[in-house]
Every structure is written in C-alpha cells, then in structure tokens.
DOMARSE-973284 format. One record per residue (C-alpha): residue number from 1; y, z, x. Coordinates in steps of 0.05 Angstrom, whole numbers, padded with zeros to 5 digits. Each point is the difference from the previous one (the first is absolute). Example, Ala and Ser with C-alpha at 12.3 -4.5 7.8 and 13.67 -1.06 7.14 Angstrom:
REM DOMARSE-973284
{1, {-00090, 00156, 00246}} {2, {00069, -00013, 00027}} 
//
This chain:
REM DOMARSE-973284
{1, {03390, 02121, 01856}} {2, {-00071, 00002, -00037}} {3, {00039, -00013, -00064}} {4, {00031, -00060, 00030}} {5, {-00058, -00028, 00029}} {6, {-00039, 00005, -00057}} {7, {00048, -00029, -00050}} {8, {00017, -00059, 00050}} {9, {-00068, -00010, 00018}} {10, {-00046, 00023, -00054}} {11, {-00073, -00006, 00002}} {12, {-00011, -00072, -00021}} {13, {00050, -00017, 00050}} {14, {-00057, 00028, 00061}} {15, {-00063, -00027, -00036}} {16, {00039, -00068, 00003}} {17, {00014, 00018, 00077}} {18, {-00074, 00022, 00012}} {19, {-00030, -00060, -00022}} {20, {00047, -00057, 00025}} {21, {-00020, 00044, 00065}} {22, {-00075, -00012, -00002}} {23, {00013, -00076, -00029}} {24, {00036, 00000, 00070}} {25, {-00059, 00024, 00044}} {26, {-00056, -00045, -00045}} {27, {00051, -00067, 00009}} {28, {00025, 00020, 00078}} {29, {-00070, 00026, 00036}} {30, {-00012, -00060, 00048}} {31, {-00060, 00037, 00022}} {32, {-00031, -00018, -00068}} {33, {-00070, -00052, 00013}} {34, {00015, -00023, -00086}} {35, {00022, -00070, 00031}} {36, {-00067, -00006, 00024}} {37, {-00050, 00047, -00035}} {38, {00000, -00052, -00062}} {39, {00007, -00061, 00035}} {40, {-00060, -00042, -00011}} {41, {00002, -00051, 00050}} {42, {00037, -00020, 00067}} {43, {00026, -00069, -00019}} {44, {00069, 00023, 00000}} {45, {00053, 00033, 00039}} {46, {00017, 00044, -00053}} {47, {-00078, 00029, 00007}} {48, {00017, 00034, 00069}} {49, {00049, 00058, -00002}} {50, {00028, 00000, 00074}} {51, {00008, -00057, 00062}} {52, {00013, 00012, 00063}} {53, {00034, -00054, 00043}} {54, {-00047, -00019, 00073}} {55, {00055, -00036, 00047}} {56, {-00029, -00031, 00065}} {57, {00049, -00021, 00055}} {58, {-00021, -00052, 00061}} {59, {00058, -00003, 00039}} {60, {00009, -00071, 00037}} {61, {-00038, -00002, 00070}} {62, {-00039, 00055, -00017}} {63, {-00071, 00011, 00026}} {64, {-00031, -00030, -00063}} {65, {00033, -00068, -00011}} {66, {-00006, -00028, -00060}} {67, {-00074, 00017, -00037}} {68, {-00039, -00012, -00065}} {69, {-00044, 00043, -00039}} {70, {00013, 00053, 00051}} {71, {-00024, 00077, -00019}} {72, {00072, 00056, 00011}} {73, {-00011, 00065, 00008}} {74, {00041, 00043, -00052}} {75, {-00003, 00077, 00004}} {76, {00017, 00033, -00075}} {77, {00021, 00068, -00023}} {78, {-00064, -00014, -00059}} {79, {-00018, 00077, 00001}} {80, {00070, 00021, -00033}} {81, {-00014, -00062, -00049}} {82, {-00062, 00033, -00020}} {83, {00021, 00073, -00008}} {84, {00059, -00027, -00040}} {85, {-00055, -00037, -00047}} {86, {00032, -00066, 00020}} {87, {-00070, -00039, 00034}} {88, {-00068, 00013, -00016}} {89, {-00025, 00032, 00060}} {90, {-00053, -00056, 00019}} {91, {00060, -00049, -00005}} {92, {-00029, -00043, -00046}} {93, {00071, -00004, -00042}} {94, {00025, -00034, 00044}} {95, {00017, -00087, -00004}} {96, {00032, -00029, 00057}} {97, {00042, -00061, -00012}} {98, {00048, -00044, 00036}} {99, {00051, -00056, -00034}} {100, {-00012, 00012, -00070}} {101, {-00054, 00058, -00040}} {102, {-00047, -00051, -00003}} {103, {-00006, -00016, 00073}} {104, {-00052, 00061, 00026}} {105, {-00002, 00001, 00068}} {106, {-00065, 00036, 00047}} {107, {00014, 00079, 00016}} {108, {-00055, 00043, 00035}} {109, {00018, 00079, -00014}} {110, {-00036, 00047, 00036}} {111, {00000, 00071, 00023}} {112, {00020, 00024, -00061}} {113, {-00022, 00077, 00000}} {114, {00056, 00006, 00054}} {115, {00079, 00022, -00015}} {116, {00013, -00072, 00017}} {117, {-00045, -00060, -00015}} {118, {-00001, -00079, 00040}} {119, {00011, -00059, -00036}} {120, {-00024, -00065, 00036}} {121, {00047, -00047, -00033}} {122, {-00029, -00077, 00009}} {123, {00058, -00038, 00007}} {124, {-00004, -00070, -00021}} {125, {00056, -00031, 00050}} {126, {00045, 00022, 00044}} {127, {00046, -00037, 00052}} {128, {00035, 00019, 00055}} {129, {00070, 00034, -00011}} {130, {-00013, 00007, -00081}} {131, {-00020, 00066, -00047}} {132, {-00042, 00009, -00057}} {133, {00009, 00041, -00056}} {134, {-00068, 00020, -00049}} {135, {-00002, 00039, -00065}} {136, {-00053, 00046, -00010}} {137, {-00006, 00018, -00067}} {138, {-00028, 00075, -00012}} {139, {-00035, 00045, -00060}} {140, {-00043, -00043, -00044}} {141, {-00061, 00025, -00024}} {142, {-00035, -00062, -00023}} {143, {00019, -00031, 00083}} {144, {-00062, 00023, 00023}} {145, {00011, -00049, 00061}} {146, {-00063, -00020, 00035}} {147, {00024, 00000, 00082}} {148, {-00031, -00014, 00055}} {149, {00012, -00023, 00078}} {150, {00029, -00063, 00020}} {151, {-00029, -00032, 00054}} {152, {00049, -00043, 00044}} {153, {-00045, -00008, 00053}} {154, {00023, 00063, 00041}} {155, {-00054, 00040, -00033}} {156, {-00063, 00039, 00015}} {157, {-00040, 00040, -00049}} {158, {-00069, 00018, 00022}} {159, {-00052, 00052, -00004}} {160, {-00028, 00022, 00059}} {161, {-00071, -00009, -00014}} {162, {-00052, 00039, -00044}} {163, {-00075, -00015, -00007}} {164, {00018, -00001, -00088}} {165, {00030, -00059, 00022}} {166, {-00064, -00042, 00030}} {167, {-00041, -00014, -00063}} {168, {-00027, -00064, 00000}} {169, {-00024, -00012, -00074}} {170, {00025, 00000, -00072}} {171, {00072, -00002, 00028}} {172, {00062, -00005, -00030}} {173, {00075, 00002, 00024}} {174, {00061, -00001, -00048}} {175, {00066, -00013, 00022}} {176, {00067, -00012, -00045}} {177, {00048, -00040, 00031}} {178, {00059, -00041, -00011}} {179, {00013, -00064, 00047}} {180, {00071, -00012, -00008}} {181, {00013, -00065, 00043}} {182, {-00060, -00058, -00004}} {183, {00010, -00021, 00071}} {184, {-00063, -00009, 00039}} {185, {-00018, 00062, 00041}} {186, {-00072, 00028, 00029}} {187, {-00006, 00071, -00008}} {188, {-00044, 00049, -00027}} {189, {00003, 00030, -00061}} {190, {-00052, 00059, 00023}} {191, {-00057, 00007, 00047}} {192, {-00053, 00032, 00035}} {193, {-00016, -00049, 00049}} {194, {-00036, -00004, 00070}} {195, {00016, -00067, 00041}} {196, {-00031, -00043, -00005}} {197, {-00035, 00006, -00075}} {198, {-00030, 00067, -00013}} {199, {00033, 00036, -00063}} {200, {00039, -00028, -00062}} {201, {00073, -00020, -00022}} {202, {00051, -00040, -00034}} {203, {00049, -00043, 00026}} {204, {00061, -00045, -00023}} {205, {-00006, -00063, 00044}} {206, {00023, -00059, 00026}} {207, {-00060, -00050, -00018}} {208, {00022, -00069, 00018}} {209, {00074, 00009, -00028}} {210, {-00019, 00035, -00064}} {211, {00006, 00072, -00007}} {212, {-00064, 00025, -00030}} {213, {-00038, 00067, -00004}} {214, {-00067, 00013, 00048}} {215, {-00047, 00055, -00012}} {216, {-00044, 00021, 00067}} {217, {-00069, 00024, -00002}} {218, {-00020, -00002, 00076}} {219, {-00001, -00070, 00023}} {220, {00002, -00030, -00074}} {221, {00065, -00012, -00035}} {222, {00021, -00020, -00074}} {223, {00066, -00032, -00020}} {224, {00038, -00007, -00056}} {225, {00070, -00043, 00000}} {226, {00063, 00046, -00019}} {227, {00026, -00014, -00067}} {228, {00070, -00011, -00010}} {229, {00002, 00047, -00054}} {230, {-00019, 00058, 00049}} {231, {00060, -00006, 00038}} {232, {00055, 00050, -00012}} {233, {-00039, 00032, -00048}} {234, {-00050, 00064, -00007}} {235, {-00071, -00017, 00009}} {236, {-00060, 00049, 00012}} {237, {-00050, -00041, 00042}} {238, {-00074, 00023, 00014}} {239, {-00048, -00006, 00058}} {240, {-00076, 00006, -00023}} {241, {-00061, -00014, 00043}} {242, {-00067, 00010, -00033}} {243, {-00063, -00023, 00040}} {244, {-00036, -00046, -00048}} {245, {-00034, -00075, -00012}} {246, {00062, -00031, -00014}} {247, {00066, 00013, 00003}} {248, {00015, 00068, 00028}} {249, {00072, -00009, 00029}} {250, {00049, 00007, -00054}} {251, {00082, 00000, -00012}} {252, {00024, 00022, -00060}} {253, {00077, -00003, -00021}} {254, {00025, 00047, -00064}} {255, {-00074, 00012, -00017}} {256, {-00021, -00076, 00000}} {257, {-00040, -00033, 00052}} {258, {00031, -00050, 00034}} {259, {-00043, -00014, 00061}} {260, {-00087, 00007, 00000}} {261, {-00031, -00016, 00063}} {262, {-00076, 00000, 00031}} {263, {00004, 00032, 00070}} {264, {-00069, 00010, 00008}} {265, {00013, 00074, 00028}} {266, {-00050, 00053, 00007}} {267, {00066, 00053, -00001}} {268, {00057, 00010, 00030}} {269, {-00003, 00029, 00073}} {270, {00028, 00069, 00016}} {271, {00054, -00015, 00036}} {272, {-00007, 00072, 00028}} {273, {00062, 00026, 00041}} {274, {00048, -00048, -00022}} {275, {00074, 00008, -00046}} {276, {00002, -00011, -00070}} {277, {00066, -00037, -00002}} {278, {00045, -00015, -00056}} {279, {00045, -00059, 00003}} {280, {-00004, -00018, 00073}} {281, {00044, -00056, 00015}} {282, {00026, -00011, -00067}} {283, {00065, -00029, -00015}} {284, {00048, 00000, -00067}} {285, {-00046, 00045, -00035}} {286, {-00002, 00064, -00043}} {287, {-00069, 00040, 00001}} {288, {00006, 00049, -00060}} {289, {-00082, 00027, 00000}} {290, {-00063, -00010, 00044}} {291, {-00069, 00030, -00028}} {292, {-00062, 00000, 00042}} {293, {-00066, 00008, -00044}} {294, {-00080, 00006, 00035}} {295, {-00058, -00015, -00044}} {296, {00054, 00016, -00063}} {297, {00025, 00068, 00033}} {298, {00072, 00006, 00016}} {299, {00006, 00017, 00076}} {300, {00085, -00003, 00002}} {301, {00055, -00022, -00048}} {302, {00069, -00004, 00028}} {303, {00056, -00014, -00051}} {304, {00072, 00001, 00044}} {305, {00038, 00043, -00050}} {306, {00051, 00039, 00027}} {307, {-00034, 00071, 00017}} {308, {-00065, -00031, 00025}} {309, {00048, -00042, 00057}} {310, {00034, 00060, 00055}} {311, {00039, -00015, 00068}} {312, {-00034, 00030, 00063}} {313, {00046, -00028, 00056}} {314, {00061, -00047, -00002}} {315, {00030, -00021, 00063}} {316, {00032, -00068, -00009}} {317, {-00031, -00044, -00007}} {318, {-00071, 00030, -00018}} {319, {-00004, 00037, -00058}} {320, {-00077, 00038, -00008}} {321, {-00025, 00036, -00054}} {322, {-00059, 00014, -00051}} {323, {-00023, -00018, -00067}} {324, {-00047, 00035, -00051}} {325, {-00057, -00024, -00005}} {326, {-00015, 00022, -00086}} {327, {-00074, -00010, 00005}} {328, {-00054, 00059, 00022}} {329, {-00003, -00006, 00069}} {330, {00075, 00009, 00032}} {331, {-00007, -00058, 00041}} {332, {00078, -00010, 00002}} {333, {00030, -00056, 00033}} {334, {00049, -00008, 00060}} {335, {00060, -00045, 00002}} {336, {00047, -00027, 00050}} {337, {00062, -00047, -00020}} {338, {00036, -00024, 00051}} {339, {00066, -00021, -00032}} {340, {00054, 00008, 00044}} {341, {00070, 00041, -00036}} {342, {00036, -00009, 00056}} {343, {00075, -00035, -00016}} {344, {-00007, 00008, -00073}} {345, {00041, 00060, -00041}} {346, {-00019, 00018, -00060}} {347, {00030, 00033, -00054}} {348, {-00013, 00034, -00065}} {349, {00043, 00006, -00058}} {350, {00028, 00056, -00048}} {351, {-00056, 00016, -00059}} {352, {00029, -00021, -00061}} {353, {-00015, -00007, -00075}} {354, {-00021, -00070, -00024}} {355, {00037, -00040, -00065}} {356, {-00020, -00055, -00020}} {357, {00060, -00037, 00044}} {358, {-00029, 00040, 00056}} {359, {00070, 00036, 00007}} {360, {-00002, 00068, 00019}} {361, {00008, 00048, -00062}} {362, {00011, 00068, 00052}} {363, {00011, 00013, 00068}} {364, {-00055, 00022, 00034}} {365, {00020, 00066, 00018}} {366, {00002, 00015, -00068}} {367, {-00067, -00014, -00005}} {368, {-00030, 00039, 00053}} {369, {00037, 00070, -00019}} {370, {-00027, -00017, -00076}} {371, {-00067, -00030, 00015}} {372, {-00061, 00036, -00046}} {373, {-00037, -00025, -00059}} {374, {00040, 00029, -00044}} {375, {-00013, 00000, -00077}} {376, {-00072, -00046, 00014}} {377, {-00052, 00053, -00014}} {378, {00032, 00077, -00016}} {379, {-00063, 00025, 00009}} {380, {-00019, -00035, 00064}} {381, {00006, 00027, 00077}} {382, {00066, -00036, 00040}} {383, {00017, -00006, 00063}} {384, {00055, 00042, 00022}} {385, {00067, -00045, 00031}} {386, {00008, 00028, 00079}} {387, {00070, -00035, -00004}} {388, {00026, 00043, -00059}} {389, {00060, 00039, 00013}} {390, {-00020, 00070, 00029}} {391, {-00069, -00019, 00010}} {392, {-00007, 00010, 00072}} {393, {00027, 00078, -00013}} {394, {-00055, 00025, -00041}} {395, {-00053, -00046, 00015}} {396, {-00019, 00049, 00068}} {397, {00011, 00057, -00035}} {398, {-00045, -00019, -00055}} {399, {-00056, -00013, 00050}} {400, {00002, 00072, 00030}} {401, {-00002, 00029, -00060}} {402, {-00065, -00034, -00022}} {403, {00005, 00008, -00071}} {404, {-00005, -00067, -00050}} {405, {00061, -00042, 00011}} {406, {00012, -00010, -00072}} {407, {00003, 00071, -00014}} {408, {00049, 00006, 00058}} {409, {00041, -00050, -00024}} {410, {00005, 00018, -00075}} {411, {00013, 00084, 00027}} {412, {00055, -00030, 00046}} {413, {00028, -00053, -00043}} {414, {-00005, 00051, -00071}} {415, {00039, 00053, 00045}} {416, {00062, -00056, 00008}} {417, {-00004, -00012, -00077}} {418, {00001, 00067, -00020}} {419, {00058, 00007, 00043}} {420, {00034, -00054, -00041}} {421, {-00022, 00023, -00058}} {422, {00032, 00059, 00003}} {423, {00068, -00017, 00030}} {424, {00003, -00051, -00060}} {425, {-00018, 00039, -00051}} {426, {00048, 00053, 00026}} {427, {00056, -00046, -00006}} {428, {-00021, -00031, -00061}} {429, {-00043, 00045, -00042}} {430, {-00048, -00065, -00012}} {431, {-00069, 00018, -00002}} {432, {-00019, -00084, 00001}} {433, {00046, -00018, 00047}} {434, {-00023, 00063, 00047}} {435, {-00067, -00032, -00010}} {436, {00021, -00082, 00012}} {437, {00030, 00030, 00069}} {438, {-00063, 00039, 00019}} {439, {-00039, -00064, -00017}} {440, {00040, -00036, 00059}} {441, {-00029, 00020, 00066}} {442, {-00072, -00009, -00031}} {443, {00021, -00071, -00022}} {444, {00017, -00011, 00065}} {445, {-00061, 00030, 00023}} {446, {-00040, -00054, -00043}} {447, {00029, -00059, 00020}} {448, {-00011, 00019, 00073}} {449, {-00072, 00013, -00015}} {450, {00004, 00081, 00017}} {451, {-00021, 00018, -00074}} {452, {-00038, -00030, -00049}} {453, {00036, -00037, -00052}} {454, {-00032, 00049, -00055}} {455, {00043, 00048, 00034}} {456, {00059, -00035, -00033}} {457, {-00031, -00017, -00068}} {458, {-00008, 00084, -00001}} {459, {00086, 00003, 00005}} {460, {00008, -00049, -00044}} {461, {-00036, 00025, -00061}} {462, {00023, 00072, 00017}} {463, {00076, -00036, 00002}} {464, {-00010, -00026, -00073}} {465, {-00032, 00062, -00026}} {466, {00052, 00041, 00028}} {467, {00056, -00044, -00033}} {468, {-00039, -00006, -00064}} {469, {-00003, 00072, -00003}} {470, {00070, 00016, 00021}} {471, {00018, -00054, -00054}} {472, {-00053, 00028, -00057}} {473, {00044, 00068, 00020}} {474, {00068, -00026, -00010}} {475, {-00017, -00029, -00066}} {476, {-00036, 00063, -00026}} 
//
C-alpha cells in the first residue's frame, strides 16, 4: 500500500496539495481586516468591509402616525462584532446611509462596553403603514465618525449644578453643532441661567422672523444673524465674555468672530444653584461636543462618543442615562429623551461582506464561526472567536485551569495533530504529509484567534525543511 501511495502520489504531488491548501485559507478567511487595513479613505463602498441592513416597520394606525426626523431605538449584538475584529470598539467604523452610499443619515451609538450596544437611528421620514430599510456600513479605519445626540425636542441634558460652573469672568463656552433644518426655532444652545438675567448663554432665536444667534451675559444680549452656510453643516461656535472698555461679549464661529458687542458688564453673576443645560428646547439638531472653560481652565468637556453616552433606565417612552464628562472634574451629564417606540418594529439584518455592488460575497454565518484577524499582524495579540466550533467546550475548562490560554490551546490543539500525524504517516510513510496534517488543527487554531499566527509560520518552514530533506535524501 506504501508503494502504491507513493508512486501514485509522490512527493511533488503533496507539496502541490499543501500549498493550494494555505492559498485556500489566505484567499477564503472572511475574518481577514486587509479590505480595510490599506484603505485610505471612506469615499467608497468598497472602503468598508461589512453592512448590516437596519429595517424599521410602522404598521398603519399605529401609535406613532406618520413622523419626520424621528430618533428609533435599535438594540445590536456590537460586542460579537468586536471580538470577531469586525467594528472598532468605539464604533467609529461605522457610516450610516439610507437611498444611496452617499446619503448618511444621523445614528447615536451608545453603551458600547456592554454585550449589546443602542443605536438611535434618526429617521428622516416615516408615514403611517410604510417601512424603512438603512445600510450601515461597518470596519473602516479612516470613518472616524464624529456623533453626537440629536435633539428633536424630546430632550433633556443637564448637569445638576456645581459651583465650577458659576465663574463670572474670562468665560468661554464651545459647542459643535449641526442645524439640519433652517426653520425658525427659540432654543438654547447651553446655559447657566437664573430668571430673569443672572448667568450667561447662547441661544438660536426667533428675532423678528430671522433666525439668528444671541449670546447672554445677565441682562445684556449680542446677536449675530444665522448664515445660510451654517445650516446642515458642522460648525464649532464659541461663547466668550471678557469684562473690558469695549466689547466684551463675543461669538465666534470655526475660530472667526462673527459677533463683538459692548455690554457694559462688571461679570457675569453666579447663577449659584441652578442646571447647566445643554440643548434645552432644541429642535432638528445634532450636538457633537460642549466645552466649558473659566479664566482659560477647562472645567468639563463632553464629546457624545459612544462609551462616554450609557442607558440608566428605559421605560417607554423615557429613556435616562449618563455621559462622560472627559475634562478633570467628572461633572457628567444626565439625559432624558422622551421618544416614544411604541408601534414601531424594528429589525436588524444578517452581517455581511460588502462588494462594491453591495451584494453579499458570504453568508453571515460563515462569518461569525471564521471571524479573527487572521494573517494582519503574526506577531500581534487576537481576539479569540466565542462562535467557533467547540468553543464553548473548552473555553470553562480552560478557565479552571488557570494557565495562559494560548499555551492551552497550542498543548490541546498539538495533541490532535500529532494524532494525525501519526495515523498518516502510518498509512503513508510520508514524513511531509504527516507534518501538512499536524499543521491542520493549529491552522484552524489561527484563524479562530486561539494561537498566534507565528504558530503556523513555525509548521510551515518545518513542512519545507522536512520535504527538502526527505527530497535531498532520495536524490543522494
């Protein structure tokens, strides 16, 4: 039988077998991040390796009616995503679209260092009896998506109070936002304010039928008409108040002053015991960061990314929760949205692979048993797939036995190769081909993220040697 094998299948024969083999597991690991890792921009569809379909259902005479610009709650699986190296763990990978890849639509993802994250989905119309279907598209590096909370007019966010908030000289407020509709509105932007005039902030208002900007110190205001260009568009505007002959009131937009006014204030009074609010009233707006400064010191910067922003209570239709406050003091804010769920079903979609015709290139169960970064760094740490096959079985047993995973792994996983390596070389009296069979458990191993890849570069050049020296012998 060894006779026969070896003249029907002679050596070249199994290198030719071994390396169409690991052609196969370079070309077929969907788990690979090379569609992304040299991407340099995120311009185009092809730039994002996965989408996942958002469907949102408002069945007719349902609770909602018809609505616009109206925030749906989505609840997503994002920590299996993130194990399987398939979204960046602060979501910023991440470009929700609707009608087209061009066509971004508003998405708010938070609690996202839970198993499962929420996605406030902003979506842009509605009616009664009708469905929506989004595309998120997922795992681009260069996304780096800049969220932040839409305010519909259902929101609250609000410090309690703090006394770092009463200074009442050499003050400044930033605030990003994005106005998306021009319609006239009076809101606030922020504030620490005492009725009637004691304290500062800076509203969007209604001034005789034109929609302009007004900056508050005490009873003194300044005012500034709102360009056309700001509308649907990033802008970082900037409250400063600096007592002075002069103008001391001051609105800056992208670093340029577009409003100087004389107030004639002393300072700014304390308004002591009262909220620092955050977009009270607003309407058809996206706040993406707030930064309170005193005398040039940073008292509290809150940026809305999606692990500063965390759920406390949701009972429909108030939703409450917290968000970071990333300057020294932990003053974190509170939210409550009330956005009402009730009637509407929503959906989400099977994780697929993106092409450039947005088809799906494998089903998506496929790519949660193979889901590592396989073959991006050899030498780098991966995160192990929990939906590989057999995981669960040795995954508690690993734990008890509290030695390093990896060494676990490549003891358990070695044993099953030698196994093979010996019932094939018994049957075949092939040292290379006992050696390509070991190799199989630890490639599987590798592409689930249990070993390191090195572990597999080790088989490979002890494959080749082994054949090169089993074909030096033959020849000699």
């Amino acid at each position: 039988m060894n006779a026969l094998s070896n003249k029907v299948l002679p050596g070249k024969i199994w290198l030719a077998i071994a390396l169409v083999f690991v052609a196969v597991v370079l070309w077929g690991s969907p788990g690979s991040r090379e569609c992304s890792i040299f991407a340099d921009t995120d311009t185009n569809q092809s730039d994002f390796c996965f989408r996942l379909d958002l469907t949102i259902d408002n069945p007719a005479g349902g609770a909602i009616g018809s609505v616009t610009n109206y925030p749906v709650l989505f609840t997503i699986p994002s920590q299996n995503m993130i194990n399987n190296g398939q979204m960046d763990p602060r979501h910023w990978d991440i470009k929700p679209t609707q009608g087209g890849f061009g066509s971004e639509v508003n998405l708010l993802a938070q609690d996202c260092a839970c198993d499962s994250s929420k996605w406030w989905l902003v979506v842009p119309n509605l009616p009664d009896g009708e469905s929506r279907t989004f595309r998120v598209y997922i795992g681009n590096g260069e996304q780096k998506r800049n969220q932040g909370i839409y305010f519909s007019g259902n929101e609250l966010v609000r410090y309690g109070y703090d006394a770092l908030f009463d200074g009442t000289d050499n003050m400044q407020v930033d605030i990003e936002i994005e106005l998306t509709d021009g319609t006239l509105q009076t809101a606030s932007l922020f504030d620490r304010w005492l009725t009637p005039n004691k304290g500062l902030k800076l509203d969007i208002a209604d001034v005789a039928s034109v929609l302009t900007l007004r900056a508050y110190a005490n009873a003194s205001t300044c005012d500034v008409a709102w360009d056309s260009n700001w509308t649907d568009t990033n802008v970082l505007f900037s409250y400063r108040f600096a007592s002075a002959v002069g103008n001391d009131l001051f609105i800056d937009a992208n670093g340029v002053n577009v409003a100087a006014c004389d107030t004639d204030e002393p300072s700014i009074t304390a308004a002591v015991g009262t909220f620092f609010d955050v977009g009270l009233g607003l309407d058809t707006a996206i706040v993406r960061t707030v930064a309170y400064f005193d005398a040039g010191t940073l008292v509290a910067r809150y940026g809305f990314d999606s692990l500063a922003v965390s759920e406390s209570t949701s009972a429909d239709p108030t939703y409450t929760g917290i968000i970071d406050d990333y300057g020294p003091n932990n003053l974190d804010l509170s939210y409550t949205f009330t956005r009402s769920q009730g009637g509407l079903t929503p959906s989400i979609g099977a994780l697929t692979l993106t092409t450039e015709s947005a088809g799906a290139s494998l089903p998506s169960d496929l790519l949660e048993i193979m889901g590592s970064t396989f073959l991006v760094d050899p030498f780098a740490n991966t995160n192990e797939n929990t939906n590989a096959f057999g995981y669960e079985m040795f995954d508690n047993a690993f734990d008890q036995i509290g030695a390093p995973r990896p060494m676990l792994w490549a003891l358990f996983l070695g044993s099953i190769g030698l196994f093979l390596a010996i019932l094939v070389f018994w049957f075949m009296n092939n040292v290379p081909l006992a050696l390509f069979a070991a190799a199989m458990p630890l490639t599987w191993g590798s592409i689930n993220g249990f070993l390191p890849m090195w572990w597999l570069i080790l088989w490979v050049l002890l494959f080749v040697s082994a054949y090169g020296a089993q074909q030096w012998g033959e020849q000699s």
